[in-house]
C-alpha positions as CSV (number, residue, x, y, z in Angstrom):
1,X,0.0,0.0,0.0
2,X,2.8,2.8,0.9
3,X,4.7,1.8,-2.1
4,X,1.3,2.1,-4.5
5,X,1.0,5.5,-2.3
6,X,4.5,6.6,-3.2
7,X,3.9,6.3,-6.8
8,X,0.7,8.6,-6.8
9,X,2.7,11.0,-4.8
10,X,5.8,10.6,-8.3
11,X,2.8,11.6,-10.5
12,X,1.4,13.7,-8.6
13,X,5.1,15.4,-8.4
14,X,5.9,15.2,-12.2
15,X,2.5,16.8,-13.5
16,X,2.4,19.9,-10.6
17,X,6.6,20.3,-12.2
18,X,5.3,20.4,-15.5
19,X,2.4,22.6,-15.0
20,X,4.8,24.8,-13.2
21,X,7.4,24.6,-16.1
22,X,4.5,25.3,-18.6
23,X,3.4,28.4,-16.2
24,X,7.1,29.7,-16.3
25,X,7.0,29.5,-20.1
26,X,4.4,31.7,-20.6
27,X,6.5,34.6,-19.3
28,X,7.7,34.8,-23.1
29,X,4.0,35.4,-24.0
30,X,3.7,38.9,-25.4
31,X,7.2,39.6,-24.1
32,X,9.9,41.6,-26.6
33,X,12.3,39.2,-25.4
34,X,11.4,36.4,-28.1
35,X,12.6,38.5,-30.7
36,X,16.0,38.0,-29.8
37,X,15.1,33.8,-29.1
38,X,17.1,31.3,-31.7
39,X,17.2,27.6,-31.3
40,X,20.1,27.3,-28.5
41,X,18.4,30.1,-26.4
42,X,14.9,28.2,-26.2
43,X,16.5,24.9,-25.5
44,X,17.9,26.9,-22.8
45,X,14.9,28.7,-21.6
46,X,12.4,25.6,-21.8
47,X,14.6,23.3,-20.0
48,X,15.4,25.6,-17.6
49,X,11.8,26.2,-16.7
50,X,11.3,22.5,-16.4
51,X,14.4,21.8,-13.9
52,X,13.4,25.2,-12.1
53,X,9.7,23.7,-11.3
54,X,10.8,20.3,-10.5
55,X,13.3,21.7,-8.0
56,X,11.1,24.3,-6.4
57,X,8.0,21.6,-6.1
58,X,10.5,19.2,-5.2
59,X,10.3,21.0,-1.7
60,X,6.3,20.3,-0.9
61,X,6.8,16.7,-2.1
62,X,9.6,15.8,0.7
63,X,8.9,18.4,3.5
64,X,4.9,17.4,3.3
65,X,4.1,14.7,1.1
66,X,6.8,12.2,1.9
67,X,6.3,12.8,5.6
68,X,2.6,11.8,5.4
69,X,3.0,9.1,3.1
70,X,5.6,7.4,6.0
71,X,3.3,8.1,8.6
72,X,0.6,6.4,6.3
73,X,-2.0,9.5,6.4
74,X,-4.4,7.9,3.9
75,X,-3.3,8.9,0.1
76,X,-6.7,10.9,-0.9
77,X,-5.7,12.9,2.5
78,X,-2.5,13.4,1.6
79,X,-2.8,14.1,-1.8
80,X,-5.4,16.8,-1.3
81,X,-3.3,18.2,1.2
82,X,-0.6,19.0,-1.0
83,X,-2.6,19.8,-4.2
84,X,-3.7,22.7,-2.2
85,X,-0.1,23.8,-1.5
86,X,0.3,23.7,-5.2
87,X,-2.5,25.8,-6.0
88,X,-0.9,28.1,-3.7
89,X,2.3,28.1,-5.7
90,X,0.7,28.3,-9.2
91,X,-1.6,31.0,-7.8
92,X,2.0,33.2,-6.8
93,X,3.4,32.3,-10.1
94,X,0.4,33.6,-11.6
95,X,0.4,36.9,-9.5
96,X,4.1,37.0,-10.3
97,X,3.9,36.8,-14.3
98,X,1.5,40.0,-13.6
99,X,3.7,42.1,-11.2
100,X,6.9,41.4,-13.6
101,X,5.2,42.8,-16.4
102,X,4.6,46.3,-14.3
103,X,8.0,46.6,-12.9
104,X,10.6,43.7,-14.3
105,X,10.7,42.8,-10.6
106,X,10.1,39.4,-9.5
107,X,8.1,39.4,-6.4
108,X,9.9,40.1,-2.8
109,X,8.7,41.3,0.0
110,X,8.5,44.6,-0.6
111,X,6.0,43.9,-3.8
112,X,4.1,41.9,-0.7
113,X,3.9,44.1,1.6
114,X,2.2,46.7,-1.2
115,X,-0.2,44.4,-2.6
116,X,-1.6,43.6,1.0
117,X,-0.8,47.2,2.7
118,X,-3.6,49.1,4.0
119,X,-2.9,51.6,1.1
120,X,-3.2,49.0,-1.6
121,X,-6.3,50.0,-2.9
122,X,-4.9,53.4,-3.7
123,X,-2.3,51.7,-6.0
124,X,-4.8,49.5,-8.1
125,X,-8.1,50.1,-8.3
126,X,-10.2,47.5,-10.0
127,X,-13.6,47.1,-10.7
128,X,-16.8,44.4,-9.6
129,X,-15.9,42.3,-12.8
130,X,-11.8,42.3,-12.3
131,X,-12.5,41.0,-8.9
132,X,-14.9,38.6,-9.9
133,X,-13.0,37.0,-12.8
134,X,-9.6,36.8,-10.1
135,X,-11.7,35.1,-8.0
136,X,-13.0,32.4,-10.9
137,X,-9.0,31.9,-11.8
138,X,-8.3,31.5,-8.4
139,X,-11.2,28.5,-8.3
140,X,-9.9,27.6,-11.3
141,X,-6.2,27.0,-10.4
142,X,-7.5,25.0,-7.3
143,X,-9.6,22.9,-9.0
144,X,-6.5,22.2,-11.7
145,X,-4.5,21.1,-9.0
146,X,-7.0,18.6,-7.6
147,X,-7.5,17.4,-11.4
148,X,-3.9,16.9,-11.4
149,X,-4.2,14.8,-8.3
150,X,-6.9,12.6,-10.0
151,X,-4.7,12.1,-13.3
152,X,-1.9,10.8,-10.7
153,X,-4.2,8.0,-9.2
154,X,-5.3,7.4,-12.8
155,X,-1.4,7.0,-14.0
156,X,-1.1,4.7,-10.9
157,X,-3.7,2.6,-11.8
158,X,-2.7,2.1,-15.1
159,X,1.0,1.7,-13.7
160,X,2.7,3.1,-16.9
161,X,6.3,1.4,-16.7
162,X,9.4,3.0,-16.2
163,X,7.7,6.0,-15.7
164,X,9.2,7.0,-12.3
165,X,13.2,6.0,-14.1
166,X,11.9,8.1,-17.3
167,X,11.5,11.3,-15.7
168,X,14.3,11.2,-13.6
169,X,16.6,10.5,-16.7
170,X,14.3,13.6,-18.7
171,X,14.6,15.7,-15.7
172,X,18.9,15.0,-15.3
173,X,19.1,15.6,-19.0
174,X,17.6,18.7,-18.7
175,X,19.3,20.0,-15.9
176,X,22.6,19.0,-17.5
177,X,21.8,20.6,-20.8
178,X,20.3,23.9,-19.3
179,X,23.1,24.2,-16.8
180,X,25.8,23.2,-19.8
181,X,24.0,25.9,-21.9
182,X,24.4,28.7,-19.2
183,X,28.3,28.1,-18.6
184,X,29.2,28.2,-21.7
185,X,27.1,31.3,-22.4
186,X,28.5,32.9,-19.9
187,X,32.1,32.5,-21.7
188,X,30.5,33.8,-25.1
189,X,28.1,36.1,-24.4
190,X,24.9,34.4,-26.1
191,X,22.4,37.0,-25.7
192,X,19.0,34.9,-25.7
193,X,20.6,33.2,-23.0
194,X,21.3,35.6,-20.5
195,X,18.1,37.7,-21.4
196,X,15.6,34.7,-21.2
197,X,17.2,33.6,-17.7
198,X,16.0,36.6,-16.2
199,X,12.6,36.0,-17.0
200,X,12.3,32.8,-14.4
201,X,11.8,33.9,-11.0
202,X,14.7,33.4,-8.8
203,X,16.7,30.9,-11.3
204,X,20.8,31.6,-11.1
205,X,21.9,28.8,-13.1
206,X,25.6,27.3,-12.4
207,X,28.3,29.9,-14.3
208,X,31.8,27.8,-14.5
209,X,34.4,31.3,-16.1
210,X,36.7,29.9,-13.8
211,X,36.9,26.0,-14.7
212,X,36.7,26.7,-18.3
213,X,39.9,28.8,-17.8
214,X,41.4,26.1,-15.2
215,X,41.3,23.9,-17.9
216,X,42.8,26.6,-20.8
217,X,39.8,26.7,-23.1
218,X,39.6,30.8,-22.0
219,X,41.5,33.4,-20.3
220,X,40.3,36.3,-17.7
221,X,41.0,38.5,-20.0
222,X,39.2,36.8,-23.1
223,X,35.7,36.3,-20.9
224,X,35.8,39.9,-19.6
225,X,36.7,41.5,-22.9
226,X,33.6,39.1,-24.6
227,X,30.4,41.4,-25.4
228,X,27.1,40.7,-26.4
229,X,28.0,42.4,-30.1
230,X,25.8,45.5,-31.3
231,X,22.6,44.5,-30.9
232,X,19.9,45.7,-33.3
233,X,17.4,45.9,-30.8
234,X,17.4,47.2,-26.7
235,X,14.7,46.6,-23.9
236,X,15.5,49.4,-22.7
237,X,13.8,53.0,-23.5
238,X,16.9,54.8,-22.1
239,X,16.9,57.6,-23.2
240,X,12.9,58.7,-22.7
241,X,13.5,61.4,-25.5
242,X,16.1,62.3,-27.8
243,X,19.2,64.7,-25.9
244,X,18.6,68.4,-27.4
245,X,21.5,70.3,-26.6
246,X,22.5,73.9,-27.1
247,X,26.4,74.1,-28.2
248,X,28.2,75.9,-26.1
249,X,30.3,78.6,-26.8
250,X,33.4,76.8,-25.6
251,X,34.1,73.1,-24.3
252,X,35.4,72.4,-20.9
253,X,37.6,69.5,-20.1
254,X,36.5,67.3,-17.7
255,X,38.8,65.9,-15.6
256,X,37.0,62.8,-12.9
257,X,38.7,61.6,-10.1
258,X,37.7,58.7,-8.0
259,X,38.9,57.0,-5.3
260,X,37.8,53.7,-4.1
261,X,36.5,53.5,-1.2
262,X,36.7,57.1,0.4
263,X,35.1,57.6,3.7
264,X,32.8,60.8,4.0
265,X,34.9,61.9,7.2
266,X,38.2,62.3,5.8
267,X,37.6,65.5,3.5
268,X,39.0,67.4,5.8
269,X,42.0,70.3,5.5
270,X,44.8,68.0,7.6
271,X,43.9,65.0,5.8
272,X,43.1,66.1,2.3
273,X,44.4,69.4,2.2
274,X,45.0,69.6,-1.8
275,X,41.3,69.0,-2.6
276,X,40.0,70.7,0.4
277,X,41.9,73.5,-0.9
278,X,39.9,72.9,-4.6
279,X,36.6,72.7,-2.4
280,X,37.0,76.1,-1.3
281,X,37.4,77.4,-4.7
282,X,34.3,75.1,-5.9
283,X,31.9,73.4,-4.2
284,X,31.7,71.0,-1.4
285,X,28.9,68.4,-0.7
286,X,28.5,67.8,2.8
287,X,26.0,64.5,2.8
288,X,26.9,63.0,-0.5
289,X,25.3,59.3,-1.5
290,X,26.6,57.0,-3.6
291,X,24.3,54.4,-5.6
292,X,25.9,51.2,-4.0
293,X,28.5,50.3,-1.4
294,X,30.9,48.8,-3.6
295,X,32.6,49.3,-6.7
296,X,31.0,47.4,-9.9
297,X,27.3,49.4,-9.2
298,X,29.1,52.4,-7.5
299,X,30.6,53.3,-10.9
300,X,27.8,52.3,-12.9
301,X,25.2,54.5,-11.1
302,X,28.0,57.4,-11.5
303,X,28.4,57.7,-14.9
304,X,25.0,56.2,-16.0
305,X,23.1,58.1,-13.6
306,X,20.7,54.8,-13.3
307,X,20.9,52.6,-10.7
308,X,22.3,49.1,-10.6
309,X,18.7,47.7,-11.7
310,X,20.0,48.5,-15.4
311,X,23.2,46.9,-14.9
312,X,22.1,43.6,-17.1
313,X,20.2,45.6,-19.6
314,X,23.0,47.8,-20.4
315,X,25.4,44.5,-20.4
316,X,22.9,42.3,-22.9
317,X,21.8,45.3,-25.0
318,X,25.0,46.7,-25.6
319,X,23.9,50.1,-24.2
320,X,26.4,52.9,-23.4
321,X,25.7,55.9,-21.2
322,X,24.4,58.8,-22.6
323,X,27.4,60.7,-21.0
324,X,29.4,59.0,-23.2
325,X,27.4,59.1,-26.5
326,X,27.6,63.1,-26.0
327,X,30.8,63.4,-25.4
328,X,31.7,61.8,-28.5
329,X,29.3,63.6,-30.5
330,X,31.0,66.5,-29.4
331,X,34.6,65.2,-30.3
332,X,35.8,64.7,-26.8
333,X,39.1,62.6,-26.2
334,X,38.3,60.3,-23.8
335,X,41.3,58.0,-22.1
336,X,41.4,56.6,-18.6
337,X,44.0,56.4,-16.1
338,X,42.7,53.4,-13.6
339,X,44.9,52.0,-10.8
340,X,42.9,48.3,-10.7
341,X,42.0,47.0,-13.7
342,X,39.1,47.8,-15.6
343,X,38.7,44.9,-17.1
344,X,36.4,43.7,-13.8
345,X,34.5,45.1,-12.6
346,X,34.0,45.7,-16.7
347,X,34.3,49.3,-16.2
348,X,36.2,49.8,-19.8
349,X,33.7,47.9,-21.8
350,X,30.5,48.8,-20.0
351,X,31.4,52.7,-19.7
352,X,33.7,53.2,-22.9
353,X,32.1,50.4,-25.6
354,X,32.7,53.3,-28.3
355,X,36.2,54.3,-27.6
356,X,39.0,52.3,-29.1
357,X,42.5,52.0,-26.9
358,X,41.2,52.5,-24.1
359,X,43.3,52.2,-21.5
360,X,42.0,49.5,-19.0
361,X,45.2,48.8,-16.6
362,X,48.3,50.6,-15.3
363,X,51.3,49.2,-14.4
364,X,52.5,48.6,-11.0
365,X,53.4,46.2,-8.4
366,X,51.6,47.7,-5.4
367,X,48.5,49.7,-5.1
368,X,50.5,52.8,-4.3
369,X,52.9,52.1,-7.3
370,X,49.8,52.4,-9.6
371,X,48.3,55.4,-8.1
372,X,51.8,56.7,-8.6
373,X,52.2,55.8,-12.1
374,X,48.5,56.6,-12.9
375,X,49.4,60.2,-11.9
376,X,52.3,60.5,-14.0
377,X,50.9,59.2,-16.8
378,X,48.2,61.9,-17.0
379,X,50.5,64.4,-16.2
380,X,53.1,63.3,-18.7
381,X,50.3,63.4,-21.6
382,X,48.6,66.7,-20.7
383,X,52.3,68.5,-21.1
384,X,51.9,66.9,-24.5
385,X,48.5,67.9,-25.6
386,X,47.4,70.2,-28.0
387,X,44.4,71.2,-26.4
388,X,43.1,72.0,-29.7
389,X,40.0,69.5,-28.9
390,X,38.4,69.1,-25.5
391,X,38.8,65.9,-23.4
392,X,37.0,63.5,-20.7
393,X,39.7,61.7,-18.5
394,X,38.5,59.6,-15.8
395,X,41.3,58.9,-13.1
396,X,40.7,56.1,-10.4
397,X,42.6,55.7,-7.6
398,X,43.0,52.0,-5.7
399,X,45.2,52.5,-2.5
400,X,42.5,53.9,0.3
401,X,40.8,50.4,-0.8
402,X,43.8,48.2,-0.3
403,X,45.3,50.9,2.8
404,X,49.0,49.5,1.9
405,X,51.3,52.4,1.8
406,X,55.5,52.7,1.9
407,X,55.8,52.7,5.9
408,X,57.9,56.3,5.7
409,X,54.3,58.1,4.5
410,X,52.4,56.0,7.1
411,X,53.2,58.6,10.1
412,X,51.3,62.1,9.3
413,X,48.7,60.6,11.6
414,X,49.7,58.3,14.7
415,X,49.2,55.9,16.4
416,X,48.7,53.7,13.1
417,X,48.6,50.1,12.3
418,X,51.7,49.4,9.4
419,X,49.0,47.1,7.3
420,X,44.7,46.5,8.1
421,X,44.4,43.7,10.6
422,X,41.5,41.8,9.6
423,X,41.3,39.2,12.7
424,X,41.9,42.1,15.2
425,X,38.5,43.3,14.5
426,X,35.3,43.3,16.5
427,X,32.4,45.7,17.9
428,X,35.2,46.5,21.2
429,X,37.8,47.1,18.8
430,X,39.6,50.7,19.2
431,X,39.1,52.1,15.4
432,X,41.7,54.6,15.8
433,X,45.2,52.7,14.5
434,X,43.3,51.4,12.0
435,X,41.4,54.5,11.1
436,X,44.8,56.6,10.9
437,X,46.5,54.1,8.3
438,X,43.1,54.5,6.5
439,X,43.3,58.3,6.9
440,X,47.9,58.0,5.9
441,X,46.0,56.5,2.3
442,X,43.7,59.4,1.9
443,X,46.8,61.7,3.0
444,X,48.9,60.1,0.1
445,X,46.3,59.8,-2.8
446,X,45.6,63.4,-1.6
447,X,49.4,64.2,-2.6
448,X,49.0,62.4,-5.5
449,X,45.9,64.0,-6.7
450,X,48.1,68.1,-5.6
451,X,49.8,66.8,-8.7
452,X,47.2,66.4,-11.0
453,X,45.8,69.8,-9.9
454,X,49.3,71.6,-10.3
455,X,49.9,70.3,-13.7
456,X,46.5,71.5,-14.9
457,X,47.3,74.8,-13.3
458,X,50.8,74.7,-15.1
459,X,49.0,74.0,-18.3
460,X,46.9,77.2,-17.7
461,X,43.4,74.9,-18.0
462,X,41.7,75.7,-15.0
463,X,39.7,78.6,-16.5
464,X,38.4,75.7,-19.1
465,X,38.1,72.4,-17.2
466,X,35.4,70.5,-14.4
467,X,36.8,68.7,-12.3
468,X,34.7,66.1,-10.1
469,X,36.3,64.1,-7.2
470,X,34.5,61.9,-5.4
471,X,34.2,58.2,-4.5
472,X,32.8,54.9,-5.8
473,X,31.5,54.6,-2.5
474,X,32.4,54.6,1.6
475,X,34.8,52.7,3.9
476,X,33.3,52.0,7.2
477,X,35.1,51.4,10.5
478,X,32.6,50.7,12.7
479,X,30.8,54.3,12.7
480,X,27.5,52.5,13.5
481,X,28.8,50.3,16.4
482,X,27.6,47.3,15.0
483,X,30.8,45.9,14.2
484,X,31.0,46.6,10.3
485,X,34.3,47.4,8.8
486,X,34.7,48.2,4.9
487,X,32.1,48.2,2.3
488,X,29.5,45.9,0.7
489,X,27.7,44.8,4.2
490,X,25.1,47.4,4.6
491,X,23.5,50.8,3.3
492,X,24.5,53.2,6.0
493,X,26.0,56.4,5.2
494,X,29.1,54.8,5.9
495,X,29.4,52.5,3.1
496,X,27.0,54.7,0.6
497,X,28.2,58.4,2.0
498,X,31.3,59.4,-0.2
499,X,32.6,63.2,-0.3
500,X,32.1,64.9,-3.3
501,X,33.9,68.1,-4.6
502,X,33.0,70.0,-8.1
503,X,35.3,72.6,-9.7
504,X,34.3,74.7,-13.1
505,X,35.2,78.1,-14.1
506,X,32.6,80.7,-13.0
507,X,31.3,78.4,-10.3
508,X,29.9,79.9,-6.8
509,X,32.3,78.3,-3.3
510,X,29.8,76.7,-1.9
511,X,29.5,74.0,0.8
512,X,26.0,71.9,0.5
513,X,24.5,70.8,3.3
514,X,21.6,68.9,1.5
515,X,21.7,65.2,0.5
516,X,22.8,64.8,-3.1
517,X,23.3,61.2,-4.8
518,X,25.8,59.7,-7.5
519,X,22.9,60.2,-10.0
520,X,22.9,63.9,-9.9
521,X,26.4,64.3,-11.5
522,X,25.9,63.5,-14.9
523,X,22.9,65.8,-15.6
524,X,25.2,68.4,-13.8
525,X,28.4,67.9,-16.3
526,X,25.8,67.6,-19.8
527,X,23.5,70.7,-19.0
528,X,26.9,72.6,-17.6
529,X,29.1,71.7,-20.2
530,X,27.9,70.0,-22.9
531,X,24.4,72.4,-23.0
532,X,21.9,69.5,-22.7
533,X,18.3,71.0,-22.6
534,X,16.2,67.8,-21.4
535,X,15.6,67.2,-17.9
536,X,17.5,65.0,-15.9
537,X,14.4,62.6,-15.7
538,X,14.8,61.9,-19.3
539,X,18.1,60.0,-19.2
540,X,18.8,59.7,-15.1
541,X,17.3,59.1,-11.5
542,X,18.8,62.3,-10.9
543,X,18.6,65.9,-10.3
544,X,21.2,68.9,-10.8
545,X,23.0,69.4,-7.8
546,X,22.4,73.0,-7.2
547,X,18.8,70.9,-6.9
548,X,18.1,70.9,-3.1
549,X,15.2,68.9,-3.8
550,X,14.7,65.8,-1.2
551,X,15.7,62.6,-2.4
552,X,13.3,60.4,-1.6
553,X,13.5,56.7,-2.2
554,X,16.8,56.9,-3.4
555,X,17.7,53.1,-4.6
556,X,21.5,52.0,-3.3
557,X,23.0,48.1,-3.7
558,X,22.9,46.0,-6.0
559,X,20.6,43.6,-8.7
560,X,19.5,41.3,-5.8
561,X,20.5,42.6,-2.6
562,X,19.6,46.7,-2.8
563,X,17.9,49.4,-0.6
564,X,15.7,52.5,-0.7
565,X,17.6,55.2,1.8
566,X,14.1,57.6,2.3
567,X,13.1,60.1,5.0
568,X,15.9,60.9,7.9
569,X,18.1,57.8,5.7
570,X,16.1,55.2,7.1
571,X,17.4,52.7,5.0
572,X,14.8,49.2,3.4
573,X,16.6,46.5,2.4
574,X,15.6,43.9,0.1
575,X,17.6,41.1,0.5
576,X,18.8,38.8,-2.0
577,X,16.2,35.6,-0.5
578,X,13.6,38.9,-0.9
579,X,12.9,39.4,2.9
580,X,12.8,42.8,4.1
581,X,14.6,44.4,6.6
582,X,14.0,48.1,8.0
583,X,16.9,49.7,9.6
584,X,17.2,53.5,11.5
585,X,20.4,55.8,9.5
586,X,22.7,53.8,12.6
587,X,22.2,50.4,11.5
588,X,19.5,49.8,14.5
589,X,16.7,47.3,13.3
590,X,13.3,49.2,12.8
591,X,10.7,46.5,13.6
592,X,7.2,48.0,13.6
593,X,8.3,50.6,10.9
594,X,5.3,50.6,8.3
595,X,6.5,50.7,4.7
596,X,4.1,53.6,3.0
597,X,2.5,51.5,-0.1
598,X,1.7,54.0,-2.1
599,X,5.0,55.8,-2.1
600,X,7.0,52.3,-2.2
601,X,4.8,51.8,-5.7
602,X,5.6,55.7,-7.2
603,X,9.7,54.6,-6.4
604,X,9.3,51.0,-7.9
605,X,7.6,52.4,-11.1
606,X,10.2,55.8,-11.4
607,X,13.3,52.9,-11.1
608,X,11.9,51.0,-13.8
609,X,10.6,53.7,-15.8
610,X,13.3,53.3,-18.8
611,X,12.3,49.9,-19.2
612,X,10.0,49.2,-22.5
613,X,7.0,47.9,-21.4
């Protein structure tokens, strides 16, 4: 009897996994996506919707069904028990392919917590016949459910043979062959696959860069330096309108300078004196935001002015930033002077995809080498330009991330730890050596970046040239006292807060007090020096900074794990699992903060505005 019992839980198991698979499928339904489909990327896509159900309803079948089938619960029991949990997850799938459509997000809990807030029917308002026909779908899916229970006892009694071996083989093969597919996408950059993927809720299939080049068959290089080719066709509707600019009379350069991880605190006169000393000519941004705590969506939401949300759509459609379609339109020189690589993050080919030779490493042995060398490499080729044409350089500076400097600069501020001590750490931990070698790095990149400015005012440019500094985002040494140290653990103003410092000729000294973001430099630099007319809403999430405008809701992180910072910085984080967690500006769990529906839909639908719907 349990073994007869067993088998109608298999088909019960197989058919809810297809149904689920055939339920995933239809995401392509109406979707622009299947323009771009060929043969390999549905073999892809279908197999991976089939391995996706079986896994996910893999979990009712041991967790419930197995458990009842051992403790010989009768099999009608059972089976009705567990048809109902699958309604429940065809129903969510269901509800799922709907909120996708609205904002590309799969559901989380913040989507949850709208559609059942007490504000909800503010957000959609349907009317007596949408209510009754959701309700009649809903019976509907039920009853599928329990029909799929009855065509499980009908496969049992007709015992079809080697079922149960046959669609464990099917299901294997298509695991294999979906997973195979992925990895070696992800070495050649096959478009339908990495586009159709994200169509699945919560699928991250298996990538294998690294064994492929174990074995020889690619190098780092070679899988970074792969793109997705010029694609005739972008899901994206970036920008909203075409850019309308008004030519300027006269260019300006524009130099950039970033520095990994800069902490907010340091921009001080003793530790940064040379760009304090630019600050006070220009103007200062006391409560500066970065888009992300770490470096691959810190950059992107600085010169795309989007947030990390596009990252994938700008990767797959071959998109470049509209600050970097203008400033070729307008014959800028664009070169880069980066201490780490740009080859990953893909800085160079997500930022630059126009620009031939451009330069994605410098040479070096140490982090301070390369800063050096970085330095005298720019300085070296502006003594050699013309200056007949304007130009864009982007310098990046590495060694306030790695904090390893020659021991004879590491004494301006004392007591000081010679190198970070990782394992010393914890919540009791005096930050103050460790804060001082920190502050030694700003001290020395702050030398470093005296030269830069000198050799621009011995070129006689200043009266023709922005210059932004600023970071790709914090450094935090335990400013909350909840023992985080670095970047990339939370969305405090320690990890997101960066200074910021903007220089042009003609500009008012000002320091800003008001919070400004990473997305509101980009519509600053086209409307101030390249005479953009649109509003920063066409092309950014941004505003100007002389905007002092609240930023609400601004979105910070990254595509799975990311936060909206909104009123006094409380910060709501969406993890990558999709749970929710509400924290005050100091790291301090908010438990009974209510999340405001209505606004949480107007910032879910202006993220995802440049997406074609």
């Amino acid at each position: 009897m349990k073994k007869q019992q067993l088998k109608v839980l298999f088909y019960q198991y197989m058919l809810v996994s297809v149904t689920l698979a055939l339920l995933f499928a239809s995401y392509m339904i109406d979707s622009q996506i299947t323009s771009l489909m060929d043969f390999t990327g549905w073999t892809f896509f279908l197999t991976s919707c089939l391995t996706h159900a079986a896994i996910i309803m893999l979990v009712p079948f041991l967790v419930i069904g197995l458990p009842l089938t051992l403790c010989k619960v009768p099999a009608r029991i059972s089976g009705s028990i567990i048809a109902l949990l699958h309604a429940i997850v065809f129903i969510m799938v269901v509800i799922n392919r709907f909120v996708f459509s609205i904002y590309h997000f799969h559901i989380n809990a913040f989507i949850i917590q709208m559609l059942t807030g007490p504000a909800a029917g503010d957000i959609f308002v349907f009317d007596t016949s949408t209510y009754v026909r959701s309700t009649l779908y809903i019976i509907a899916i039920i009853a599928f459910a329990y029909v799929l229970l009855w065509l499980a006892f009908r496969l049992n009694k007709h015992s079809v043979r080697h079922f149960t071996v046959t669609s464990l083989c099917v299901l294997l093969g298509a695991a294999l062959l979906s997973q195979g597919i992925h990895a070696y996408s992800g070495i050649h950059k096959m478009r339908p696959v990495m586009e159709s993927k994200e169509m699945i809720p919560y699928y991250f299939p298996i990538r294998m860069n690294t064994v492929i080049i174990g074995l020889g068959l690619a190098t780092d290089e070679s899988v970074e330096l792969a793109d997705f080719g010029d694609a005739d066709t972008s899901f994206l509707n970036y920008p909203l309108h075409p850019i309308v600019c008004e030519e300027p009379d006269t260019l300006m350069n524009i130099v950039w300078i970033c520095i990994d991880s800069w902490n907010y605190r340091t921009l001080q006169p003793d530790c940064a004196p040379n760009i304090y000393r630019l600050s006070e000519r220009g103007q200062r941004y006391t409560n500066h935001f970065s888009g992300a705590n770490e470096t691959m969506n810190g950059t992107f939401t600085l010169f795309t002015a989007l947030p990390s949300y596009y990252w994938q759509s700008f990767e797959y459609g071959s998109v470049q930033p509209v600050l970097t379609d203008q400033l070729l339109k307008h014959g800028y020189l664009l070169d880069t002077y980066p201490s780490a690589t740009l080859l990953y993050p893909p800085i160079a080919k997500m930022y630059y995809r126009g620009v031939k030779n451009i330069r994605k490493e410098t040479p070096g042995e140490t982090t301070y080498e390369r800063d050096c060398n970085l330095t005298k490499l720019f300085c070296d080729k502006l003594k050699k330009k013309d200056l007949k044409e304007p130009f864009f350089s982007f310098l990046f500076y590495d060694v306030c991330h790695g904090m390893m400097i020659p021991q004879e600069l590491n004494h301006h501020f004392t007591p000081a730890w010679d190198a970070p001590q990782y394992m010393a750490l914890g919540n009791s931990t005096d930050p103050t050596p460790f804060f001082n070698l920190y502050k030694n790095c700003v001290y020395a990149v702050d030398s470093l970046v005296g030269k830069v400015l000198t050799a621009m005012e011995e070129r006689g440019i200043m009266d023709r040239t922005m210059i932004v500094i600023t970071g790709d985002h914090g450094q935090e040494f335990n400013e909350n006292k909840k023992n985080y140290w670095g970047h990339s653990s939370n969305y405090s103003r320690a990890q997101v807060g960066t200074p910021l410092v903007v220089y042009y000729p003609g500009i008012q000294p000002a320091e800003r007090h008001y919070r400004t973001t990473h997305y509101d430099i980009v519509p600053t630099v086209l409307k101030t020096v390249l005479g953009v007319k649109n509003p920063p809403e066409d092309y950014s999430m941004g505003y100007y900074l002389d905007d002092d405008t609240p930023r609400k809701w601004q979105y910070v992180g990254k595509v799975l794990d990311w936060a909206f910072i909104i009123d006094d910085d409380i910060i709501l984080e969406k993890q990558g699992t999709g749970v929710v967690d509400v924290f005050d500006k100091h790291m301090t769990p908010l438990y009974d903060y209510q999340i405001n529906p209505k606004e949480l839909n107007e910032a879910l639908q202006r993220v995802s505005r440049f997406m074609q719907h």
